[in-house]
C-alpha positions in Angstrom: -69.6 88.8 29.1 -70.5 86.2 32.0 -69.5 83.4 30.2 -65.9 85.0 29.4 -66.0 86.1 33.4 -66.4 82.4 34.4 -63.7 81.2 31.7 -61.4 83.3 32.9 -61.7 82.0 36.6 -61.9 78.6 34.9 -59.1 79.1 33.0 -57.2 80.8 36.3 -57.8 77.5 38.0 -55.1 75.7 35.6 -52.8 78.0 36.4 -51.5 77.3 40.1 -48.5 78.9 40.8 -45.3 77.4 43.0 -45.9 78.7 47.1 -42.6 80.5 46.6 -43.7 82.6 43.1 -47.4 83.4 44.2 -45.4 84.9 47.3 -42.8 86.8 45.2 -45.8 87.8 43.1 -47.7 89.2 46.2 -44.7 91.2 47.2 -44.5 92.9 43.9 -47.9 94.0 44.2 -48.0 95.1 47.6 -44.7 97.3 46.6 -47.1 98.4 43.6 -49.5 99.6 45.5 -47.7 101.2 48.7 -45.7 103.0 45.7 -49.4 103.9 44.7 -50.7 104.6 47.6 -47.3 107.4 48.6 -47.8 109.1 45.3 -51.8 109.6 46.3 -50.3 111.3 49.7 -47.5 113.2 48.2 -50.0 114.8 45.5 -52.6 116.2 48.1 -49.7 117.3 50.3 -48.3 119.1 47.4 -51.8 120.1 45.5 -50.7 118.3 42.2 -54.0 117.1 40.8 -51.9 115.4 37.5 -49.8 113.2 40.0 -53.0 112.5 42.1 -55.0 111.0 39.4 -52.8 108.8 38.0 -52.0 107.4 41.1 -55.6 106.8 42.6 -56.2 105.2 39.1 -53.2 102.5 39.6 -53.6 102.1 42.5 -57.6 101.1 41.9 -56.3 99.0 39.0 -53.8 97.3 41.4 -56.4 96.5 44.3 -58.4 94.6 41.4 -61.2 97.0 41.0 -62.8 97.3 37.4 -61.3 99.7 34.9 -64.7 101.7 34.5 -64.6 102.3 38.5 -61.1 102.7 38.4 -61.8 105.8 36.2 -64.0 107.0 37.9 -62.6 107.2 41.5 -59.6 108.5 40.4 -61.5 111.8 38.6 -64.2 111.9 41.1 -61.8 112.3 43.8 -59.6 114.6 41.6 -62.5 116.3 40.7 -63.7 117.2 44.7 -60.2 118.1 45.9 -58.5 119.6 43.8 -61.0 122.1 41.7 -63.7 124.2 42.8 -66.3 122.2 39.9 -69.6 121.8 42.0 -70.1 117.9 42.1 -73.4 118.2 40.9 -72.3 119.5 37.9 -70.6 115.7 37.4 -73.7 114.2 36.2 -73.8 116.7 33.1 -70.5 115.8 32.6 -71.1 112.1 32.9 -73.8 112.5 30.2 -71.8 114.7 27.7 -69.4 111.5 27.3 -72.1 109.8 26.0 -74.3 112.8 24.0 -72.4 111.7 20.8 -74.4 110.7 17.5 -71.4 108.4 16.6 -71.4 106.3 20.0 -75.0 105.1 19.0 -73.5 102.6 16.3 -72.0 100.8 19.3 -75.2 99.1 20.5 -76.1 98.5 16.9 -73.1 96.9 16.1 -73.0 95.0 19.1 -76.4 93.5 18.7 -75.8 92.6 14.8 -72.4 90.7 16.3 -74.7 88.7 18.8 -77.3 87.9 15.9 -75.0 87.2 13.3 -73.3 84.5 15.5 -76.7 82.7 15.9 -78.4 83.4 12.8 -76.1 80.9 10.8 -73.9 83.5 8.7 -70.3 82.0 10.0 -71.7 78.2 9.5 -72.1 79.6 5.6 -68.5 81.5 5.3 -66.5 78.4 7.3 -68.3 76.3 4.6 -67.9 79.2 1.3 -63.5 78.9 2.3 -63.5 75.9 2.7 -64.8 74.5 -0.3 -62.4 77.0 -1.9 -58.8 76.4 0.2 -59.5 73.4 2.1 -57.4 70.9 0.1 -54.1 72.8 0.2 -51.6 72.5 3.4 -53.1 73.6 6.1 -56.7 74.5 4.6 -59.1 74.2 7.4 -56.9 76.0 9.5 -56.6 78.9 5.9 -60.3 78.3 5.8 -60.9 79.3 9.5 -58.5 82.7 9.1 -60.2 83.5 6.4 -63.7 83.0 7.7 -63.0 85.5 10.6 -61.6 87.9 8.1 -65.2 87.9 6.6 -67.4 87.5 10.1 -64.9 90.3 11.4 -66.1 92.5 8.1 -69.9 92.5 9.9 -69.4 91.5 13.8 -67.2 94.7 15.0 -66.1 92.6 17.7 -62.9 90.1 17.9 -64.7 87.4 21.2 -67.3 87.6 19.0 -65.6 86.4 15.4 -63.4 83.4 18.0 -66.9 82.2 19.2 -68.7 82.1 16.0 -65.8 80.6 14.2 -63.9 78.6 16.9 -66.7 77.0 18.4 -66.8 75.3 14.5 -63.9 75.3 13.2 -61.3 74.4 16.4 -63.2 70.8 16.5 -62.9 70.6 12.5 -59.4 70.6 12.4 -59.1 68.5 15.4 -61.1 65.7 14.0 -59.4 66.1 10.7 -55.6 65.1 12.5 -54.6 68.5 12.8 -52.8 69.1 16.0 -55.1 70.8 19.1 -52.9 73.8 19.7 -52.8 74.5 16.1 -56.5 74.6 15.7 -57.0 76.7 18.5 -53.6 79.2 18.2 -55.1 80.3 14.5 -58.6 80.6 15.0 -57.5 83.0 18.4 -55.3 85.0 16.8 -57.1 85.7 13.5 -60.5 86.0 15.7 -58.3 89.5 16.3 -58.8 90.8 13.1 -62.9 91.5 14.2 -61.4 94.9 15.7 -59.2 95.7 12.7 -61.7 94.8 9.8 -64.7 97.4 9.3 -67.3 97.8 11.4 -65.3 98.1 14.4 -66.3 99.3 17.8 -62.8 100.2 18.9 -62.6 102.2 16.1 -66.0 103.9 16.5 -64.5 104.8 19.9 -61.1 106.4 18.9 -62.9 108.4 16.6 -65.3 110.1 18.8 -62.4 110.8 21.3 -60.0 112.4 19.2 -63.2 113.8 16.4 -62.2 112.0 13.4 -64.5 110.7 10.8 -65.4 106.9 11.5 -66.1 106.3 7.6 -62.6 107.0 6.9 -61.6 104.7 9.7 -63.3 101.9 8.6 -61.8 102.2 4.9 -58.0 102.6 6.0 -58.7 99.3 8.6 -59.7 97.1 5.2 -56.4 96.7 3.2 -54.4 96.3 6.9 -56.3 93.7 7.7 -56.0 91.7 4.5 -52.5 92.0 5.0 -52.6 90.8 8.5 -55.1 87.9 7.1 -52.6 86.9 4.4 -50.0 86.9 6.6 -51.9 84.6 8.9 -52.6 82.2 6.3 -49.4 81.7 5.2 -48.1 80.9 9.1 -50.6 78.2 8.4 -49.9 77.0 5.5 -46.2 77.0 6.3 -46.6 75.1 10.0 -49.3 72.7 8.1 -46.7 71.7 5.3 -44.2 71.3 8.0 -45.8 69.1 10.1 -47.4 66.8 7.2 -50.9 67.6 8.2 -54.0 65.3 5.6 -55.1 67.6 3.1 -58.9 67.7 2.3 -60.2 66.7 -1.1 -60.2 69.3 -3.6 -63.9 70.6 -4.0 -65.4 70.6 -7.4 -66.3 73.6 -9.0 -70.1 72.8 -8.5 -69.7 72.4 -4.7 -67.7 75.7 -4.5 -70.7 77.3 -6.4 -73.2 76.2 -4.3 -70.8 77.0 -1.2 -70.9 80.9 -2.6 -74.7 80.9 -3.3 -75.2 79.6 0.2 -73.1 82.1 1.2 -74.4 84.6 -0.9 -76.3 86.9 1.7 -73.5 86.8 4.3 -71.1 88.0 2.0 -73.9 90.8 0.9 -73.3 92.2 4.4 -69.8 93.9 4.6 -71.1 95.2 1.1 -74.3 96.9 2.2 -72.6 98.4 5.2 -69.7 99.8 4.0 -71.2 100.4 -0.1 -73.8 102.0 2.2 -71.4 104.5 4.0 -69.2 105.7 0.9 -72.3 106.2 -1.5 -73.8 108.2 1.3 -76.9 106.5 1.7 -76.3 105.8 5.5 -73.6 107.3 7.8 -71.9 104.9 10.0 -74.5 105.3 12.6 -77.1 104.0 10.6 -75.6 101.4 9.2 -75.0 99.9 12.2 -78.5 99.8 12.9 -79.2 98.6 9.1 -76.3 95.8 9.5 -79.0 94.9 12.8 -82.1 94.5 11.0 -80.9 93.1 8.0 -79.1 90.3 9.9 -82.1 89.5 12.1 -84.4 89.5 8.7 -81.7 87.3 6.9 -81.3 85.1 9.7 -85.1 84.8 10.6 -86.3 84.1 7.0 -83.7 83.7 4.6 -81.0 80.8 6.4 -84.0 80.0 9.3 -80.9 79.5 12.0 -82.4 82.2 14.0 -85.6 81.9 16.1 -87.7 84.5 17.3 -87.1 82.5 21.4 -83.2 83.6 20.4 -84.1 87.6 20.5 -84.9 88.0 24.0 -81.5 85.9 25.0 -79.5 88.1 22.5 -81.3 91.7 23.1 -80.4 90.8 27.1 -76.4 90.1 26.2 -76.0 93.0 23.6 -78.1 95.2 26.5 -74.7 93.8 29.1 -72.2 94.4 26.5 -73.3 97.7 25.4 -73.6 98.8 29.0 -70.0 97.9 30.1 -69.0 99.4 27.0 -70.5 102.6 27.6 -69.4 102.9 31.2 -66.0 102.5 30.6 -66.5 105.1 27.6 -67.9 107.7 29.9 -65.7 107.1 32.8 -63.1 107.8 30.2 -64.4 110.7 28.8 -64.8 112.0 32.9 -60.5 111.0 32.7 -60.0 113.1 29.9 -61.8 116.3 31.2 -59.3 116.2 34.3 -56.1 115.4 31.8 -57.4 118.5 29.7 -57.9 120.7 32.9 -54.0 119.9 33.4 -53.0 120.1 30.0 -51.4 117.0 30.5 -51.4 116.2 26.3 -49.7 119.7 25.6 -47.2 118.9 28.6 -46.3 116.5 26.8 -46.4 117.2 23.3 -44.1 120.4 24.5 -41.8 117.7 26.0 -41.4 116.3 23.1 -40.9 118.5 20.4 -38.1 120.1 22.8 -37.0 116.7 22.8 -36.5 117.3 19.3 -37.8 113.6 18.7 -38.6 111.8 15.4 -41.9 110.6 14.2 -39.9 107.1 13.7 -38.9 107.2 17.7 -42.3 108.4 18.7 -44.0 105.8 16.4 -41.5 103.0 18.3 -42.4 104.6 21.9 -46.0 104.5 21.2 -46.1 100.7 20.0 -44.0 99.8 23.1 -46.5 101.8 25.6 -50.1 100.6 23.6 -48.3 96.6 24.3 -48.1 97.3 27.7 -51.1 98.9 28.1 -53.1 95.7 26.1 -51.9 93.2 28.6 -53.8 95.3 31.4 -56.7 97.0 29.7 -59.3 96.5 27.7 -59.4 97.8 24.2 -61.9 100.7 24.6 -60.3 101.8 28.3 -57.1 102.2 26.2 -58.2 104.2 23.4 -60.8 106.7 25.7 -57.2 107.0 28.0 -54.3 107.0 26.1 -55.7 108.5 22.7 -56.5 112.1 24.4 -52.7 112.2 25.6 -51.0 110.5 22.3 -52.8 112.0 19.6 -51.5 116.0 20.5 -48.4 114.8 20.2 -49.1 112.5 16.6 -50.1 115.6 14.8 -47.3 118.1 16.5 -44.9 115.4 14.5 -47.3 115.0 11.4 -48.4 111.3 11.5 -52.3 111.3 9.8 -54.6 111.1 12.2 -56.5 108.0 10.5 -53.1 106.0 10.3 -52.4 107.0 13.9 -55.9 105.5 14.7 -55.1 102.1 13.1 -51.6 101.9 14.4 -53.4 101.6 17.9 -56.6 99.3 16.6 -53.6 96.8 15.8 -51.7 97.2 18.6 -55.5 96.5 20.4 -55.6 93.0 18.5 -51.7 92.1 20.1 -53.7 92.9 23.4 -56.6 90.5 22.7 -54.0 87.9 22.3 -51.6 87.6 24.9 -52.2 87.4 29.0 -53.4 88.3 31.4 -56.1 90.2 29.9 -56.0 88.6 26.1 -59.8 88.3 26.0 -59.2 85.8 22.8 -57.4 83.5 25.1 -60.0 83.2 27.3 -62.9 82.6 24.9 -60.6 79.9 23.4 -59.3 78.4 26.2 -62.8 78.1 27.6 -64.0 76.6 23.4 -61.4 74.5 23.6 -61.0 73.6 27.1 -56.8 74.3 27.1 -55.7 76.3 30.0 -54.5 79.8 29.8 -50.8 78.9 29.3 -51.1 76.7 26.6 -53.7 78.6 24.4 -51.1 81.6 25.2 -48.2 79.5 23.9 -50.1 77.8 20.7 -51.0 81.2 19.4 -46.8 82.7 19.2 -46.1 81.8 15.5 -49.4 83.9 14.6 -48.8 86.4 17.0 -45.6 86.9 15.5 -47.0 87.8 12.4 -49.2 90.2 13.5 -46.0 91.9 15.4 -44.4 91.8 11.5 -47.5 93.0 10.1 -47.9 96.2 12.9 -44.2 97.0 12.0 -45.1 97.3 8.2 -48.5 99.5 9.0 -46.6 101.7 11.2 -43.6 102.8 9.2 -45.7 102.4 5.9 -48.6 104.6 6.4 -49.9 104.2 2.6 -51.1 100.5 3.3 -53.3 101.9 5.7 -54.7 105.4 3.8 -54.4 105.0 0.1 -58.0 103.2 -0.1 -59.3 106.2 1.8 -57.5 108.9 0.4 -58.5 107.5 -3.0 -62.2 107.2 -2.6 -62.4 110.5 -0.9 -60.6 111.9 -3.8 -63.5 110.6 -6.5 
């Protein structure tokens, strides 16, 4: 996560605004947090805790302090002023967030991300798609979306899939004539789909905070993100056949064979974890941990990429990632615990069911607010917030609870992808060394179809659940 942290500042650096705007901007956000800081004064003057933590918690958010501490001032203080809770009693409360079997995939999943990405597995599925597409229009870029459909099926983790992929396949296309910002647009926007595709952390984490079963998640997040991989690849191919990009020549059939046997025990991975979850020889959990092993064995002894001087470096980063992760995930749960003292979901759900409003209005409302939310927030900070307060009113209007969950896990990839906090961007901006702004701009056309493809998964919730609903019906 350092090396995002200093391309973001890098990136930041490109993007100096006019005296006159950077003044307007500071204006704004001085009336932001004055607004804020009024609503924190009004709510202990008038004992409302609801009012008083969600104004301590913009207002962090709007002084630039991290989202985990964010979180946690806001139900801290909540916490001390406006219940009589003993405050040592926090630390049991801290730990409760975390005492969940479920949550213990996350490391896993996160350290079979980092070794994957060094062990050589994307190097052998950028190779395996190309020798398969890359002579039609647009086929490196084709290749490239479909190579982070498969590294997405066993990282769990979208900066992940753009680093593995990118960092090959961006200079590729650009040394093949393809044009920079169409290199780099795809690959960021389909490194997205490492959230959508099973294993997925976000995932992992709606499920634990709403109590839904993660092996049904990761089955209704497979046909959803074919469709938004297909979808991808045919931006490509269109833009590429537009623009007269050089073809590659075809492969022959013995080149694409020994592409797939190269590729052979990559491919085996998606397999093993999720074969390994429906026949029940594994739960989630332990597959994460399985995934782990198996990809430092493969990539140790099998493809010889990885080196036993990588493990330290990559047991350190997952030990970073994993740690943010589960600070923000507790803080969360700590958010929660005040929103349910409140009753601040049933509030609302109440509202609106007297409202009398439709599960097609809701649905819209819900899409608009997640968008919002993904240019601020981080994926897992949204889910461990907003799912609590959303989901109530999702099954008081009968939407599934497993469609509901991938309706937000895509509206989570649209957040990875555009500004300010589109972590995508910044990993490619920093592969690709394009600033912010243009890496935002090159990546539209394939943003737009991931809009078009969220629109189709929200309003047709069988794309989504027949895969699960039919295995779990064998």
């Amino acid at each position: 996560m350092n090396a995002t942290a200093s391309t973001q500042t890098t990136t930041q650096n490109h993007l100096n605004p006019p005296p006159q705007q950077s003044i307007f901007k500071k204006g704004i956000s001085l009336g932001l947090i004055g607004v804020c800081a009024a609503g924190v004064a009004y709510s202990m003057f008038s004992n409302n805790m609801g009012l008083a933590v969600f104004s301590l918690l913009f207002l962090s958010l709007l002084i630039g302090l991290p989202i985990a501490i964010s979180l946690g001032i806001a139900s801290i203080v909540s916490i001390y002023f406006f219940t009589t809770d003993p405050m040592s009693d926090l630390a049991g409360k801290i730990f409760s967030g975390l005492n969940s079997f479920p949550l213990m995939a996350i490391p896993f999943f996160v350290l079979a991300g980092n070794v994957f990405t060094t062990g050589g597995v994307a190097k052998r599925l950028i190779n395996l798609t190309y020798a398969w597409v890359g002579h039609i229009p647009g086929g490196l870029s084709i290749a490239g979306v479909m190579s982070c459909a498969l590294f997405a099926a066993i990282s769990g983790s979208s900066p992940a899939t753009v680093v593995a992929i990118g960092s090959v396949m961006i200079p590729a296309m650009v040394n093949h004539g393809y044009k920079k910002d169409y290199a780099v647009g795809s690959i960021s926007t389909a490194g997205s789909l490492g959230i959508l595709i099973p294993p997925s952390i976000p995932m992992i984490a709606y499920c634990v905070t709403v109590e839904q079963s993660v092996g049904k998640m990761f089955l209704a997040g497979i046909v959803p993100g074919i469709l938004l991989a297909i979808m991808m690849a045919v931006v490509s191919y269109y833009i590429a056949k537009k623009k007269g990009f050089a073809r590659a020549e075809k492969a022959s059939m013995g080149e694409r064979l020994k592409a797939f046997k190269d590729a052979i025990w990559s491919l085996s991975l998606p397999l093993l974890i999720i074969g390994g979850i429906y026949s029940g020889i594994f739960t989630p959990t332990e597959s994460a941990a399985v995934a782990a092993i198996f990809g430092i064995i493969i990539g140790l002894f099998v493809h010889k990429d990885l080196k036993m001087k990588d493990l330290p470096r990559i047991l350190v980063d997952s030990a970073k990632t994993t740690a943010m992760l589960f600070f923000i995930i507790t803080m969360a749960m700590l958010f929660a615990h005040i929103l349910t003292l409140e009753r601040i979901p049933y509030v609302i759900a109440d509202w609106i069911t007297e409202m009398d409003m439709s599960k097609i209005t809701f649905l819209i409302i819900v899409n608009l607010l997640l968008f919002v939310a993904g240019q601020f927030m981080e994926p897992t900070a949204i889910i461990t917030i907003f799912a609590p307060i959303l989901f109530p009113v999702a099954i008081a209007l009968g939407v599934d609870p497993i469609h509901f969950g991938i309706i937000i896990i895509v509206n989570m990839e649209i957040g990875m992808i555009t500004p300010p906090v589109g972590l995508n961007l910044y990993v490619a901006s920093g592969i690709s060394k394009m600033s912010l702004l243009d890496v935002s701009k090159a990546a539209i056309p394939w943003l737009l179809a991931v809009i078009v493809g969220l629109i189709l998964i929200t309003y047709v919730p069988s794309i989504s659940l027949w895969l699960p609903n039919f295995l779990y019906s064998l």
